[in-house]
C-alpha positions as a printed Julia matrix, in Angstrom:
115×3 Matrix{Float64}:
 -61.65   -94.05  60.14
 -61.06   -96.63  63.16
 -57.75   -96.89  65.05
 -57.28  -100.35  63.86
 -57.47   -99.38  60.02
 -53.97   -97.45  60.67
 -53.0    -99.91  62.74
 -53.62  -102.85  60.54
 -51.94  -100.71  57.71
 -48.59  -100.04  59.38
 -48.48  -103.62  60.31
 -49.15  -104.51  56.69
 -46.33  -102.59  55.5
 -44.37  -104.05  58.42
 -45.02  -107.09  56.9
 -44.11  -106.61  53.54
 -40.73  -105.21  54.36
 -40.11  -107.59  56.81
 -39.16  -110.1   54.15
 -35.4   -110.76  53.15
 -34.75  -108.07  50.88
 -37.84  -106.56  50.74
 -36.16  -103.42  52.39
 -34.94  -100.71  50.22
 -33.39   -96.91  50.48
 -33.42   -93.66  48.68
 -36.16   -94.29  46.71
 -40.24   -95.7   47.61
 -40.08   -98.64  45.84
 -37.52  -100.59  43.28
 -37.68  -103.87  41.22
 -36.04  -107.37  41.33
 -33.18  -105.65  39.54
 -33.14  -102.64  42.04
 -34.51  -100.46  39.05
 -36.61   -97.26  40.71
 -40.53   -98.3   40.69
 -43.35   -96.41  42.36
 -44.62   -98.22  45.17
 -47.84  -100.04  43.37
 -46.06  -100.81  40.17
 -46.81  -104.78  39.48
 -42.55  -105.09  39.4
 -42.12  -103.35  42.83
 -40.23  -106.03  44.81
 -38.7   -103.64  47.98
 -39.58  -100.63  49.66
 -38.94   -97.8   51.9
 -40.72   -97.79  55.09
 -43.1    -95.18  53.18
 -43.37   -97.25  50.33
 -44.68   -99.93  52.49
 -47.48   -97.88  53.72
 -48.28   -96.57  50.26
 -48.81  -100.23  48.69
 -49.99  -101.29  51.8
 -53.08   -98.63  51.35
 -53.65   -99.55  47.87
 -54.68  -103.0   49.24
 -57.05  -101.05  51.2
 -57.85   -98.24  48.93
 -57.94   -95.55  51.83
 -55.93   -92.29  51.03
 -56.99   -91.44  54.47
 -55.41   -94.34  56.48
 -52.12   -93.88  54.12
 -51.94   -89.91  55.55
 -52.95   -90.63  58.55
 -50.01   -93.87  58.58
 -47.86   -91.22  56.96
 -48.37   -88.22  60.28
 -47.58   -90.79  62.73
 -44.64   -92.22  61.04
 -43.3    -88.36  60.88
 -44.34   -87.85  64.31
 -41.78   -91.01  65.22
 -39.0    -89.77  63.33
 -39.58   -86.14  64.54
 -38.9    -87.42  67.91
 -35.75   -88.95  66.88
 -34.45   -85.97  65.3
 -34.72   -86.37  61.64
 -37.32   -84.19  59.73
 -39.34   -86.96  58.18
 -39.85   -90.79  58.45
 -38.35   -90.91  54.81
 -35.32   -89.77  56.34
 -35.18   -92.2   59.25
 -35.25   -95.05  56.63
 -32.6    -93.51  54.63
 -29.79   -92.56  57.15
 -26.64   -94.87  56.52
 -26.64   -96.35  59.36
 -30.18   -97.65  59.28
 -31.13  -101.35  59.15
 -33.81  -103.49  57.58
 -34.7   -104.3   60.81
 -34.94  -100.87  62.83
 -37.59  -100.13  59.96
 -39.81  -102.75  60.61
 -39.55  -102.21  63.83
 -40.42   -98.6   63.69
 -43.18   -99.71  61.5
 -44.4   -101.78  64.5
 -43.58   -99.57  66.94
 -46.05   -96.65  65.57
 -49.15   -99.49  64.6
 -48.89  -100.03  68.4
 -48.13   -96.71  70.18
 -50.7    -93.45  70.49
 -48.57   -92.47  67.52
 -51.22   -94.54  65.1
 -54.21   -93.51  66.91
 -54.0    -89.63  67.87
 -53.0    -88.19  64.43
């Protein structure tokens, strides 16, 4: 598995949740009417920052690169004091934005590419 494959995948979720209300909390994935999805289900029009990564991976079909995406997200949120990256997207005070950042922040930092 290359660095870039993670890489590319976190940037692919970026991506997708980078859209106007693409974004979503408490739950992976959720429909145009905000009904709970999972994350590849064809209705599945916003995600979680995990989410992201999962349908990202389908794109890719790697389990690998979505674990791997997965540990480094983890490690991020770790080191920002919550116990998972699924946390970090759903704290109150979190933003669309700070998301996709983090997304971006881990497809470019060691994070990605020393899991």
């Amino acid at each position: 598995m290359s660095d870039q494959t993670i890489t590319s995948l976190l940037n692919a979720a970026a991506d997708l949740v980078a859209k106007p209300g693409a974004w979503t909390q408490g739950y992976v994935a959720r429909d145009k009417t905000g009904r709970i999805v999972e994350a590849d289900a064809r209705a599945a029009r916003c995600w979680c920052g995990i989410g992201a990564v999962m349908r990202a991976a389908k794109a890719i079909k790697s389990d690998r690169a979505e674990n791997l995406a997965c540990k480094a997200l983890h490690q991020f949120a770790h080191g920002r004091g919550f116990p998972s990256f699924g946390k970090f997207n759903d704290a109150p005070e979190r933003t669309q934005d700070e998301v996709v950042a983090a997304l971006r922040k881990v497809a470019q930092s060691s994070e990605a590419t020393h899991v």
